[in-house]
C-alpha positions, 0 to 999 in steps of 0.5 A: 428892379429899383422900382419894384425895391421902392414899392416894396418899401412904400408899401411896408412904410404905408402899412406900418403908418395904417398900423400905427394909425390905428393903435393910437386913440386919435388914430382911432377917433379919425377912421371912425369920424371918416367912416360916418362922413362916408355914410352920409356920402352917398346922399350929397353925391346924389344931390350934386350929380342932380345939380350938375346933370341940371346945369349940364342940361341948361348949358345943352339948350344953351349951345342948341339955341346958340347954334339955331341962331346962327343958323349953324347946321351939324351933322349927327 
């Protein structure tokens, strides 16, 4: 029961801080800064998850090549 008092009052204490959030001018300005940011996302996170699927690739050859040097043989 004392856990479910302190979400209860977490919760109205967040959405009280929302509210003010937005019925102050900065408030305001902030959600929308994050919103534009939030549009241009989804290009950056493609962008990044290229570069890591590249470098996750070069480190897989890598660890091939590690293993064919050393003559170790897995089991797949």
């Amino acid at each position: 029961m004392k856990v479910r008092k302190w979400t209860i009052r977490m919760t109205v204490l967040g959405l009280g801080g929302l509210g003010a959030m937005l019925l102050s001018e900065r408030g305001r300005k902030l959600i929308r800064s994050a919103a534009e940011r939030f549009g241009a996302a989804p290009g950056r996170l493609a962008a990044w998850n290229d570069a890591a699927q590249e470098e996750l690739d070069h480190i897989q050859h890598t660890v091939i090549e590690l293993e064919q040097s050393l003559g170790t043989h897995t089991a797949h």
